[in-house]
mmCIF file of the N, C-alpha and C atoms, coordinates in Angstrom:
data_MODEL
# 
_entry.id   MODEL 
# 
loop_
_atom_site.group_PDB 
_atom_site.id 
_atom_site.type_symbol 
_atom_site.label_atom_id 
_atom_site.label_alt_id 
_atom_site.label_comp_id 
_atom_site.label_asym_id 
_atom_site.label_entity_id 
_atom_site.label_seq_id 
_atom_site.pdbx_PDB_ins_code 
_atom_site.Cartn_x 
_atom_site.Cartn_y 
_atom_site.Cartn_z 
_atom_site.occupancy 
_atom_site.B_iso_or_equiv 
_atom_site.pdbx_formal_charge 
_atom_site.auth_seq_id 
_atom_site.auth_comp_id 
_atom_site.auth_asym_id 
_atom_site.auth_atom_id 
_atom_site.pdbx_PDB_model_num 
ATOM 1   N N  . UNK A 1 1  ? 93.307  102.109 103.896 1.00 0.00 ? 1  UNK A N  1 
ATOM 2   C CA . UNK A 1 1  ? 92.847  103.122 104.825 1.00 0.00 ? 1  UNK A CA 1 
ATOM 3   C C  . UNK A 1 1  ? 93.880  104.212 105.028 1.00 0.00 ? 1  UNK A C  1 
ATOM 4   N N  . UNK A 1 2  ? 95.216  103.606 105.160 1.00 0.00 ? 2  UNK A N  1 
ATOM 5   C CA . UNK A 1 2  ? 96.357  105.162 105.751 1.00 0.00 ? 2  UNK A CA 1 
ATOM 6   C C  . UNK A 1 2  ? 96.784  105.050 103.879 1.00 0.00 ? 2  UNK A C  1 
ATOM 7   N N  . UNK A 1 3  ? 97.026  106.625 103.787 1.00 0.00 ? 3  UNK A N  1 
ATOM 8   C CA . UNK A 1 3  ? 97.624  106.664 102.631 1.00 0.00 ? 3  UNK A CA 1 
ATOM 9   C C  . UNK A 1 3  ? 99.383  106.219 102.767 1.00 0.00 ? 3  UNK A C  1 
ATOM 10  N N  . UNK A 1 4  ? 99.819  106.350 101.500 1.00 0.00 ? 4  UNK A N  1 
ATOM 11  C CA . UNK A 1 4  ? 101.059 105.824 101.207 1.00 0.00 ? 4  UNK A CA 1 
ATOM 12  C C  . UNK A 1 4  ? 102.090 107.048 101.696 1.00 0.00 ? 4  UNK A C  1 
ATOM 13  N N  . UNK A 1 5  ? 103.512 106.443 101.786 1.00 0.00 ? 5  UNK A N  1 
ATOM 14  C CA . UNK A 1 5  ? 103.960 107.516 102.300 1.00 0.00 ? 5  UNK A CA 1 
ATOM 15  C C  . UNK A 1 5  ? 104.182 108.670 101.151 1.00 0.00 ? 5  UNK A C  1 
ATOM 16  N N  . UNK A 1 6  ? 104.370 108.456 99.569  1.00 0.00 ? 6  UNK A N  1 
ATOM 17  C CA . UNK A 1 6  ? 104.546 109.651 98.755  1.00 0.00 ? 6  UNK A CA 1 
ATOM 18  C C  . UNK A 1 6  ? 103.724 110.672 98.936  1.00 0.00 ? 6  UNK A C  1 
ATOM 19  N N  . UNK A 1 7  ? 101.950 110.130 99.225  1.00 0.00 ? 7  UNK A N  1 
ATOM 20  C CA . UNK A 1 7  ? 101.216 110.767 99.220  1.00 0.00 ? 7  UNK A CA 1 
ATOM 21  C C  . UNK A 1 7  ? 101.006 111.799 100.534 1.00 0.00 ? 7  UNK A C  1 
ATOM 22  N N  . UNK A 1 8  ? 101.317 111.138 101.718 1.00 0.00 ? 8  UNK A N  1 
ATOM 23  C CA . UNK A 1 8  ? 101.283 112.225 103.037 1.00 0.00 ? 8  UNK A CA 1 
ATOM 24  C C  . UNK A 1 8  ? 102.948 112.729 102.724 1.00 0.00 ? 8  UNK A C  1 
ATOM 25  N N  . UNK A 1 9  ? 103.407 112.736 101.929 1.00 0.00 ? 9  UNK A N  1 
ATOM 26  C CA . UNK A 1 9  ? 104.664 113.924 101.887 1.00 0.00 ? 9  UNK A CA 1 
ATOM 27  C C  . UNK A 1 9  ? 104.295 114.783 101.122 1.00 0.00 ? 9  UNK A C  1 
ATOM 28  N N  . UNK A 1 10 ? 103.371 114.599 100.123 1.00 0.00 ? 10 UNK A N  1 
ATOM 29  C CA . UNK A 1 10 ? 102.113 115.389 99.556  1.00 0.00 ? 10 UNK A CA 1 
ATOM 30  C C  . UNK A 1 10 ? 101.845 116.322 99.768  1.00 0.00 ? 10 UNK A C  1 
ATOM 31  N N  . UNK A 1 11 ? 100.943 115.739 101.135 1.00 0.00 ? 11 UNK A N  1 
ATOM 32  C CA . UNK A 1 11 ? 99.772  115.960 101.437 1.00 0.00 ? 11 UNK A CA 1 
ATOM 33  C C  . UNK A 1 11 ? 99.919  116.999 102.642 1.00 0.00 ? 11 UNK A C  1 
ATOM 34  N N  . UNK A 1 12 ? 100.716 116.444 103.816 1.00 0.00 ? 12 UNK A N  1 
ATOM 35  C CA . UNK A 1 12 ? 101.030 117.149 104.652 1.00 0.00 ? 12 UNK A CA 1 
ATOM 36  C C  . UNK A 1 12 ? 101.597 118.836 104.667 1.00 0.00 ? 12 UNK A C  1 
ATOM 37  N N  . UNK A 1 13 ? 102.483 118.722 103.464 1.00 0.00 ? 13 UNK A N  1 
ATOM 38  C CA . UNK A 1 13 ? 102.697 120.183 103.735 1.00 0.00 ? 13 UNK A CA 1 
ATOM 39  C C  . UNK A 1 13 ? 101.722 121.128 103.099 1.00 0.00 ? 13 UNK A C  1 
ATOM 40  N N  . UNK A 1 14 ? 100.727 120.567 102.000 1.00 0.00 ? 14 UNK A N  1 
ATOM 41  C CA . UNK A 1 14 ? 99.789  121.444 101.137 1.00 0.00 ? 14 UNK A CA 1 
ATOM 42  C C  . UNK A 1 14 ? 98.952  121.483 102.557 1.00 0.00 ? 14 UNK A C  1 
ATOM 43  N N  . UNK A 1 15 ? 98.712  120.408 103.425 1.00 0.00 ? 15 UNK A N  1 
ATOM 44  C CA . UNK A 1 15 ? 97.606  121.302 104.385 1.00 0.00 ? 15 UNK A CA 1 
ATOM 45  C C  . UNK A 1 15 ? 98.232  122.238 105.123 1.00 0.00 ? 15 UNK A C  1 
ATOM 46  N N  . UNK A 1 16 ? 98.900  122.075 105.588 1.00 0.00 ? 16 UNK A N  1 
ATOM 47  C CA . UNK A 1 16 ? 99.685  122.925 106.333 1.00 0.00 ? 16 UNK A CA 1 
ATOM 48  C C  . UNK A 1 16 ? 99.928  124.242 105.854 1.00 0.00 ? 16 UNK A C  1 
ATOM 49  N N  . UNK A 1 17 ? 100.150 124.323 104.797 1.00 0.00 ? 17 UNK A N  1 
ATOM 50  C CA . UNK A 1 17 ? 100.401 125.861 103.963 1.00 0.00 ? 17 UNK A CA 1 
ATOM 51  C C  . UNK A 1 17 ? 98.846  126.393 103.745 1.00 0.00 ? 17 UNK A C  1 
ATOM 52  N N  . UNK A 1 18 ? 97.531  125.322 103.811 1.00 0.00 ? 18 UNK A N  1 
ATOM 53  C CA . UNK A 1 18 ? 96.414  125.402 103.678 1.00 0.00 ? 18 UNK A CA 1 
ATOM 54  C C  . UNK A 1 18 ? 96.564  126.121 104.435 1.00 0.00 ? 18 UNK A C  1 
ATOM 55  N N  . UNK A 1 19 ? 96.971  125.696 105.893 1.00 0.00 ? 19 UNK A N  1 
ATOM 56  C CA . UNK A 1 19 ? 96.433  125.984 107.226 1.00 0.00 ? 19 UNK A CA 1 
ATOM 57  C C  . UNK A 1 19 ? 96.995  127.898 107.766 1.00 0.00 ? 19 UNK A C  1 
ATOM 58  N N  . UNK A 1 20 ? 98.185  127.928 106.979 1.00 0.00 ? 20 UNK A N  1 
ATOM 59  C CA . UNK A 1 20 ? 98.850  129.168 107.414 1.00 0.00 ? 20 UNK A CA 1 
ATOM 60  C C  . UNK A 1 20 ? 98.550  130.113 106.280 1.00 0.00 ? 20 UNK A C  1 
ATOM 61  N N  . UNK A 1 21 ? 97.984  129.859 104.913 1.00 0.00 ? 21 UNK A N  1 
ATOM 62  C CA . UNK A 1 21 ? 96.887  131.195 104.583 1.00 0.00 ? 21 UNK A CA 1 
ATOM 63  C C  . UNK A 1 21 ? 96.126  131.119 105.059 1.00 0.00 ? 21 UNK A C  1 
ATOM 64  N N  . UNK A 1 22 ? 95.434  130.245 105.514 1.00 0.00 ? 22 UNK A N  1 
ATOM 65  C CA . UNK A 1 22 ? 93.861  130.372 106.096 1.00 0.00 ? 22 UNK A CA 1 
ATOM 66  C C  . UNK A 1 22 ? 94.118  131.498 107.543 1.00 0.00 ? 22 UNK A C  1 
ATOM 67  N N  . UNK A 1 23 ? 94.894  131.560 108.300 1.00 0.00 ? 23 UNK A N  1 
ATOM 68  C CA . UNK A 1 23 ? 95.695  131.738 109.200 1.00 0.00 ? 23 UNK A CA 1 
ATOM 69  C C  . UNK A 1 23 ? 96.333  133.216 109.253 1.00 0.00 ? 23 UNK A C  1 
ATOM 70  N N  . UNK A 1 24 ? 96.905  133.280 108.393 1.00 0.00 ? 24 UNK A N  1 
ATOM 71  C CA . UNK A 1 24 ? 97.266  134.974 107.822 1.00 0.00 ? 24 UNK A CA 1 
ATOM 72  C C  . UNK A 1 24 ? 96.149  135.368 107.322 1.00 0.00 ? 24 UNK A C  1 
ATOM 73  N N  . UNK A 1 25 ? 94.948  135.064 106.752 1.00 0.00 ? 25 UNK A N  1 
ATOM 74  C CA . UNK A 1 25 ? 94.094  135.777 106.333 1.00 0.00 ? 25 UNK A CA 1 
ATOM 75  C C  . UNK A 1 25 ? 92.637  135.896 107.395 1.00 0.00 ? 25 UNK A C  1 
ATOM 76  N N  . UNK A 1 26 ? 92.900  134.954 108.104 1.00 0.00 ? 26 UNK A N  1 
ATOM 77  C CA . UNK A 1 26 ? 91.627  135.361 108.913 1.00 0.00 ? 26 UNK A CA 1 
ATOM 78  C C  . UNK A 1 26 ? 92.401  135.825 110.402 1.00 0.00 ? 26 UNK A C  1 
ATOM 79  N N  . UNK A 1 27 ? 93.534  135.390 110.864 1.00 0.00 ? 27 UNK A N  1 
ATOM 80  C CA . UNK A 1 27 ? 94.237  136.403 112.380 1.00 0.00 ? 27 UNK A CA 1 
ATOM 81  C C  . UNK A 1 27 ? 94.042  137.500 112.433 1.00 0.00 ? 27 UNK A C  1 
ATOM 82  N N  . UNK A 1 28 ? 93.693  138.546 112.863 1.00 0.00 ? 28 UNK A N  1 
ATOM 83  C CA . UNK A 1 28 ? 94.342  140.180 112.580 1.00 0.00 ? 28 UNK A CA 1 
ATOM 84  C C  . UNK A 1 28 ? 95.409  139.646 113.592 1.00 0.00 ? 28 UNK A C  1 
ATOM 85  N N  . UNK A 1 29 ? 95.890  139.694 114.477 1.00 0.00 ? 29 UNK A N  1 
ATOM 86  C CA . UNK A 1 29 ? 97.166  139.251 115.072 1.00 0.00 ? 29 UNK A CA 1 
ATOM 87  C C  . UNK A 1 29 ? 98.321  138.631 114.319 1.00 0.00 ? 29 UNK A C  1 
ATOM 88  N N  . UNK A 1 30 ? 98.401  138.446 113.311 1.00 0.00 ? 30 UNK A N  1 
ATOM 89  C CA . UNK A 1 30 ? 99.155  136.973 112.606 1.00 0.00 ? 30 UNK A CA 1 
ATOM 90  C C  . UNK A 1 30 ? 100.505 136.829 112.918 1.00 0.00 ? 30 UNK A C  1 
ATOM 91  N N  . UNK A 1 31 ? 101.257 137.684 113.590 1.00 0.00 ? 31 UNK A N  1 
ATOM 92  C CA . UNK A 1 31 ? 102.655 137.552 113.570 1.00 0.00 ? 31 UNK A CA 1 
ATOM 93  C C  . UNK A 1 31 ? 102.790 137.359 115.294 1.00 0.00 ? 31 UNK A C  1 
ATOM 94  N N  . UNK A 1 32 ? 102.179 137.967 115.713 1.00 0.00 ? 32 UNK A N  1 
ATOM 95  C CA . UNK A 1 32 ? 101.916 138.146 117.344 1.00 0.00 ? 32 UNK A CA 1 
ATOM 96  C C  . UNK A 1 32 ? 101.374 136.820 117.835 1.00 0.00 ? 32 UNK A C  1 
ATOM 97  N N  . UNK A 1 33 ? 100.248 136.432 117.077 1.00 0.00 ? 33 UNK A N  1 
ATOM 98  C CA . UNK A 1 33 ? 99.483  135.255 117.400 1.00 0.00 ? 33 UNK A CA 1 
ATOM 99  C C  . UNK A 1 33 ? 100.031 133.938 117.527 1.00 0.00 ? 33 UNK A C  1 
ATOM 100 N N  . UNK A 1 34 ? 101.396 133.793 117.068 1.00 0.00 ? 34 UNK A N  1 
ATOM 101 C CA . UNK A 1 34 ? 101.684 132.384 116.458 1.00 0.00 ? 34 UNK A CA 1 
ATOM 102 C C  . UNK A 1 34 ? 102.558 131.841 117.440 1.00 0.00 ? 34 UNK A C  1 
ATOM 103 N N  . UNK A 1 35 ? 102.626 132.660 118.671 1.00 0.00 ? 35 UNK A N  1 
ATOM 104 C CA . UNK A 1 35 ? 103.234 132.225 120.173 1.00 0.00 ? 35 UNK A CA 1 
ATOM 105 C C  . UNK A 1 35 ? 102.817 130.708 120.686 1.00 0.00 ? 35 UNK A C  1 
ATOM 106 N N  . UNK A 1 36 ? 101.453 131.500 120.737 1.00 0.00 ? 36 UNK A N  1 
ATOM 107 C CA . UNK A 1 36 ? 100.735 130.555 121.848 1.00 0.00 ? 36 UNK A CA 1 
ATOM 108 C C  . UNK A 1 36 ? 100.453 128.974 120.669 1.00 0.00 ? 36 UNK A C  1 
ATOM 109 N N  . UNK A 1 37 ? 100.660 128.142 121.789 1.00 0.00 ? 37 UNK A N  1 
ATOM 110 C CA . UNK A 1 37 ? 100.884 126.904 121.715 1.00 0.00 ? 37 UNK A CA 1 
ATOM 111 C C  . UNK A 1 37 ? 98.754  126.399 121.492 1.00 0.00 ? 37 UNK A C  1 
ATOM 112 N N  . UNK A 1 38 ? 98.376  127.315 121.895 1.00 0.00 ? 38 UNK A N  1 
ATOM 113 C CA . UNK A 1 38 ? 96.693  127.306 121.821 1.00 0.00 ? 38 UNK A CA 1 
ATOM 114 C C  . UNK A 1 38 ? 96.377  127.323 120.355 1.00 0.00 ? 38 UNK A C  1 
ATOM 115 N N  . UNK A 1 39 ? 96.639  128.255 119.893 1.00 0.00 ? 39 UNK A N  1 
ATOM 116 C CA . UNK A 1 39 ? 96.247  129.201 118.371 1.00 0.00 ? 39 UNK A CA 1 
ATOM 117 C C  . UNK A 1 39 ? 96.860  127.871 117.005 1.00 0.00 ? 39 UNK A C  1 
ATOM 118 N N  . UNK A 1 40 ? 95.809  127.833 116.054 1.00 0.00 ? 40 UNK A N  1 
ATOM 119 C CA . UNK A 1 40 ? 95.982  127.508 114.813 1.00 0.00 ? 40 UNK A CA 1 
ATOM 120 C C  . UNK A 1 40 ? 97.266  127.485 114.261 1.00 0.00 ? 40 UNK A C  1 
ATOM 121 N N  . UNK A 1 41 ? 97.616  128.831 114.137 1.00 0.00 ? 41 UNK A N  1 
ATOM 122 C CA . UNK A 1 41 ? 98.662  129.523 113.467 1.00 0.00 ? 41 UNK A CA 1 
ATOM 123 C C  . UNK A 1 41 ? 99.672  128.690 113.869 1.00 0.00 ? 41 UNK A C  1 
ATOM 124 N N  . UNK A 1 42 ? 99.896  128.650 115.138 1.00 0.00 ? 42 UNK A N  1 
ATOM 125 C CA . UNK A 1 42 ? 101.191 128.005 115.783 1.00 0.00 ? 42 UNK A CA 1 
ATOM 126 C C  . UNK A 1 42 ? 101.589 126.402 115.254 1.00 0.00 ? 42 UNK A C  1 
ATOM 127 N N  . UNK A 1 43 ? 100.301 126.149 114.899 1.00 0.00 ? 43 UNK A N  1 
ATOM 128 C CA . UNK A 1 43 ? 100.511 124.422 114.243 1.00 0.00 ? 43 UNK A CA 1 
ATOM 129 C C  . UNK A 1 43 ? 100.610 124.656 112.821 1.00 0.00 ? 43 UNK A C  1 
ATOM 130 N N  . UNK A 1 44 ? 100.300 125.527 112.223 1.00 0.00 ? 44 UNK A N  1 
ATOM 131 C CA . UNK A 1 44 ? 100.250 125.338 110.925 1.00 0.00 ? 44 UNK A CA 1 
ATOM 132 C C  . UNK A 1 44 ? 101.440 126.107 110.811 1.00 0.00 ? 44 UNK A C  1 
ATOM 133 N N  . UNK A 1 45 ? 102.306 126.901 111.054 1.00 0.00 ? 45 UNK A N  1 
ATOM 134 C CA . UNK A 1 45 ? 103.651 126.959 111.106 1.00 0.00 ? 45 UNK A CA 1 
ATOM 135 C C  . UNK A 1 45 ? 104.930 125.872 111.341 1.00 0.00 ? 45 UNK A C  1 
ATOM 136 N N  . UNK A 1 46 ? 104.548 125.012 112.611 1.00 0.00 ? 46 UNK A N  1 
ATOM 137 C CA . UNK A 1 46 ? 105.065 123.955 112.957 1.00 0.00 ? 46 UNK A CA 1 
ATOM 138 C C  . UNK A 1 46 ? 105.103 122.883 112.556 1.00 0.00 ? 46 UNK A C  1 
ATOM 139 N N  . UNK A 1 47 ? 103.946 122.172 111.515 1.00 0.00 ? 47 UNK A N  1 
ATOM 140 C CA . UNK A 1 47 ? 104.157 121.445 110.594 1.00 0.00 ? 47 UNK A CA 1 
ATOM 141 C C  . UNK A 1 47 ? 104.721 121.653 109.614 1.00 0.00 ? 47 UNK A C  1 
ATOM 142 N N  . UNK A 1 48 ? 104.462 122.450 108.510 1.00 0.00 ? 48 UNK A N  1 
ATOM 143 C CA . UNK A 1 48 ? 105.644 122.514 107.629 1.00 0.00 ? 48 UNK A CA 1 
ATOM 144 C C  . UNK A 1 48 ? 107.308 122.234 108.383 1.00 0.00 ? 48 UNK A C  1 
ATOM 145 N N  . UNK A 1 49 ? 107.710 122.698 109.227 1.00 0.00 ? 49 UNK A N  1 
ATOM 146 C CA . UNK A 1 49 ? 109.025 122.148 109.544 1.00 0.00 ? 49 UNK A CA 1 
ATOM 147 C C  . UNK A 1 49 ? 109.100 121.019 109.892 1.00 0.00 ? 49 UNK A C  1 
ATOM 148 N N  . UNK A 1 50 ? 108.014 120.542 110.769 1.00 0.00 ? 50 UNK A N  1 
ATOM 149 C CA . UNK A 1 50 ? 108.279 119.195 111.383 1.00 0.00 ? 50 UNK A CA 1 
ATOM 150 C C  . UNK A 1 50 ? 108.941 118.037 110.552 1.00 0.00 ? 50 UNK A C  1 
ATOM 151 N N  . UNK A 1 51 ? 107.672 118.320 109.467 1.00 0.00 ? 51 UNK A N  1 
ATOM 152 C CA . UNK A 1 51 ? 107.559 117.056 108.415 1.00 0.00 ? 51 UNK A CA 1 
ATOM 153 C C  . UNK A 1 51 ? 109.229 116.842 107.559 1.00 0.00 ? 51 UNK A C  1 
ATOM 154 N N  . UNK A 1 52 ? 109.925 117.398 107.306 1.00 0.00 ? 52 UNK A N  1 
ATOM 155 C CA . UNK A 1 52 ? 111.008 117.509 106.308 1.00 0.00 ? 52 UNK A CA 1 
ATOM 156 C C  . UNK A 1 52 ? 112.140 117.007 107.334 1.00 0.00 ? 52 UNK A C  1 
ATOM 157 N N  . UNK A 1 53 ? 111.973 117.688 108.966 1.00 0.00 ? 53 UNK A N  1 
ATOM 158 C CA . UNK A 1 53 ? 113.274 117.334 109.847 1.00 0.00 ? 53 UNK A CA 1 
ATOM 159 C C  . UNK A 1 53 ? 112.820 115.732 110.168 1.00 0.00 ? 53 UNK A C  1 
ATOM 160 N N  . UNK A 1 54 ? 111.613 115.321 110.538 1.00 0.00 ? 54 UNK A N  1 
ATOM 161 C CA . UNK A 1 54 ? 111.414 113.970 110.645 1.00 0.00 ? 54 UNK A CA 1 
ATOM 162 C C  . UNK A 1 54 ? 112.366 112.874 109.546 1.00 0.00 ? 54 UNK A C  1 
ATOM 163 N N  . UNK A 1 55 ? 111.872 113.346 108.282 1.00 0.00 ? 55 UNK A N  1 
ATOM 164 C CA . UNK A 1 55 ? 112.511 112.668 107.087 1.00 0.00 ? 55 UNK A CA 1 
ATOM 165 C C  . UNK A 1 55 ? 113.534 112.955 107.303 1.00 0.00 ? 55 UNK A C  1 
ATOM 166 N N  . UNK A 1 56 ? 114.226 113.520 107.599 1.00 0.00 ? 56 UNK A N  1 
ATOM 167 C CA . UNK A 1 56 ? 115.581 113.991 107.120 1.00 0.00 ? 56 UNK A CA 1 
ATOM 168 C C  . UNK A 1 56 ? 116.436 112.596 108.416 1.00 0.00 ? 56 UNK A C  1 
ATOM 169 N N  . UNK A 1 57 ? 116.164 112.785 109.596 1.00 0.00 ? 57 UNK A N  1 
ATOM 170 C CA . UNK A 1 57 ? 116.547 111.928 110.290 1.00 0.00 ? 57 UNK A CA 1 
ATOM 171 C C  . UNK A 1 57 ? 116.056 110.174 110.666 1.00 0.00 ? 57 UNK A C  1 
ATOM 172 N N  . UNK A 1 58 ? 114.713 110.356 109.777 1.00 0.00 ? 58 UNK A N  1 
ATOM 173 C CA . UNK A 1 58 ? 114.241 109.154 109.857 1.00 0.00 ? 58 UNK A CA 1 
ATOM 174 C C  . UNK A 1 58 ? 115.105 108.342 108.297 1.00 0.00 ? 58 UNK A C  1 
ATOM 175 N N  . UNK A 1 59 ? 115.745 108.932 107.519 1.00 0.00 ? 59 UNK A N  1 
ATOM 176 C CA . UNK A 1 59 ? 116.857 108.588 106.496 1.00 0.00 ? 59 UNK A CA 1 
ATOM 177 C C  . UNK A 1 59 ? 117.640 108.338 107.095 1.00 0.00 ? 59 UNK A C  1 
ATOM 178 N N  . UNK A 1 60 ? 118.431 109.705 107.964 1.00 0.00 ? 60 UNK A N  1 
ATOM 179 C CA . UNK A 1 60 ? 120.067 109.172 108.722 1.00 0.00 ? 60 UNK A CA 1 
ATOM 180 C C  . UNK A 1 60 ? 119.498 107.833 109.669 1.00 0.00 ? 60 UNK A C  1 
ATOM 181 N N  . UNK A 1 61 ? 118.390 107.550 110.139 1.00 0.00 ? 61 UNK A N  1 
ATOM 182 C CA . UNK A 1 61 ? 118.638 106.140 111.173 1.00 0.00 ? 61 UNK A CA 1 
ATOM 183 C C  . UNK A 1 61 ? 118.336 105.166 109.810 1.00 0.00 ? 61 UNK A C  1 
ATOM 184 N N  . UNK A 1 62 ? 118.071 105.135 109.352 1.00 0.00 ? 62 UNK A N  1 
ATOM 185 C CA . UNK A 1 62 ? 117.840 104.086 107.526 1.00 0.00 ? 62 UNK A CA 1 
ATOM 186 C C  . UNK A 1 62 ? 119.455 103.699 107.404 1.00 0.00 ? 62 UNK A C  1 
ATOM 187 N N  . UNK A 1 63 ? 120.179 105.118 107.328 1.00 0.00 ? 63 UNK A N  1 
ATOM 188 C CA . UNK A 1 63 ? 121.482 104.693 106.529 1.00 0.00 ? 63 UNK A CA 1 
ATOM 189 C C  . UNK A 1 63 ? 122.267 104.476 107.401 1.00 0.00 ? 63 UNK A C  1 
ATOM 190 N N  . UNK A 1 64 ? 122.031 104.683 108.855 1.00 0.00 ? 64 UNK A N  1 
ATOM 191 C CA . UNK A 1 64 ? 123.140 103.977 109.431 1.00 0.00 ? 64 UNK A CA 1 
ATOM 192 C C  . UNK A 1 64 ? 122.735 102.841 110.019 1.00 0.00 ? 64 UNK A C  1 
ATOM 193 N N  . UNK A 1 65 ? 122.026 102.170 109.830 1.00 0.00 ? 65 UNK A N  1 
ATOM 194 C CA . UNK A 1 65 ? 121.754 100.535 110.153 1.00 0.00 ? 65 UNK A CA 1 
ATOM 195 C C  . UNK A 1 65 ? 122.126 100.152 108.919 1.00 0.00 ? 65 UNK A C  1 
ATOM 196 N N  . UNK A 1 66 ? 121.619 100.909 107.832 1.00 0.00 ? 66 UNK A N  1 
ATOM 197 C CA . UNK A 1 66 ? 122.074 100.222 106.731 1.00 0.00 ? 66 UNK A CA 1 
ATOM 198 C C  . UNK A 1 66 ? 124.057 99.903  106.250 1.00 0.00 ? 66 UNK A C  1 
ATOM 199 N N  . UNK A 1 67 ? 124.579 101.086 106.983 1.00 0.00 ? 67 UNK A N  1 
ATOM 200 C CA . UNK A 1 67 ? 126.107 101.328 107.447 1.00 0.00 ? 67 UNK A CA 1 
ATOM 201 C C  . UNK A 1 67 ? 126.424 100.331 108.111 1.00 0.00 ? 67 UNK A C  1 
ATOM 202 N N  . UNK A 1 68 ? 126.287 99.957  108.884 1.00 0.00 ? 68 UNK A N  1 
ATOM 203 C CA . UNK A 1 68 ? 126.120 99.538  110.417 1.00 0.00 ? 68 UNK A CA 1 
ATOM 204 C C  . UNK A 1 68 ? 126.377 97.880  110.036 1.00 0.00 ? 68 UNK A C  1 
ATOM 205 N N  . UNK A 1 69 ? 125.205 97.371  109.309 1.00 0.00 ? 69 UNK A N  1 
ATOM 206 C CA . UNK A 1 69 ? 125.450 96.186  108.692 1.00 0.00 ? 69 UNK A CA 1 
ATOM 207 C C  . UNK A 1 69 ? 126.058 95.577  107.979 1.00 0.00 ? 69 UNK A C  1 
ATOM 208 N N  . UNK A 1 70 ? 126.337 96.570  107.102 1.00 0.00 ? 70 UNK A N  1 
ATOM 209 C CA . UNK A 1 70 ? 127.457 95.719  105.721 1.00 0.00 ? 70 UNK A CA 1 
ATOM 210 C C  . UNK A 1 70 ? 128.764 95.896  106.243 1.00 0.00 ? 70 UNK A C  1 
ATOM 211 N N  . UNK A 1 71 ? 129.189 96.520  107.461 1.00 0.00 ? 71 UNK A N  1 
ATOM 212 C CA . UNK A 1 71 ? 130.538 96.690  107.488 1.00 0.00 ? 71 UNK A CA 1 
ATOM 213 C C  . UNK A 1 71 ? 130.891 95.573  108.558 1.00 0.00 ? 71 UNK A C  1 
# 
């Protein structure tokens, strides 16, 4: 039922980039718009970053238990 994780590292940012042409092309606002915490735009901007800083620190807590233990 949940995909694997290669696949939502995939997956996640192609929607997301889905989400922010879809986003630049249908806003007339698009740069103005991406304030509000309401609007599309604002999430489909915010995922692409999310996803990479998650990993990035969900590694550093990996390697320092993994640190943590052997020493």
């Amino acid at each position: 039922l949940l995909p694997s994780l290669p696949t939502l590292t995939v997956l996640v940012p192609l929607l997301s980039l889905a989400g922010l042409f879809y986003s630049a092309s249908v806003d007339e606002t698009f740069p103005q718009g991406c304030t509000s915490t309401t609007s599309l735009c604002f999430y489909s901007l915010l995922l692409p970053v999310t996803v990479p800083v998650y990993v990035f620190f969900h590694l550093w807590t990996w390697m320092g238990i993994k640190l943590f233990r052997h020493n």
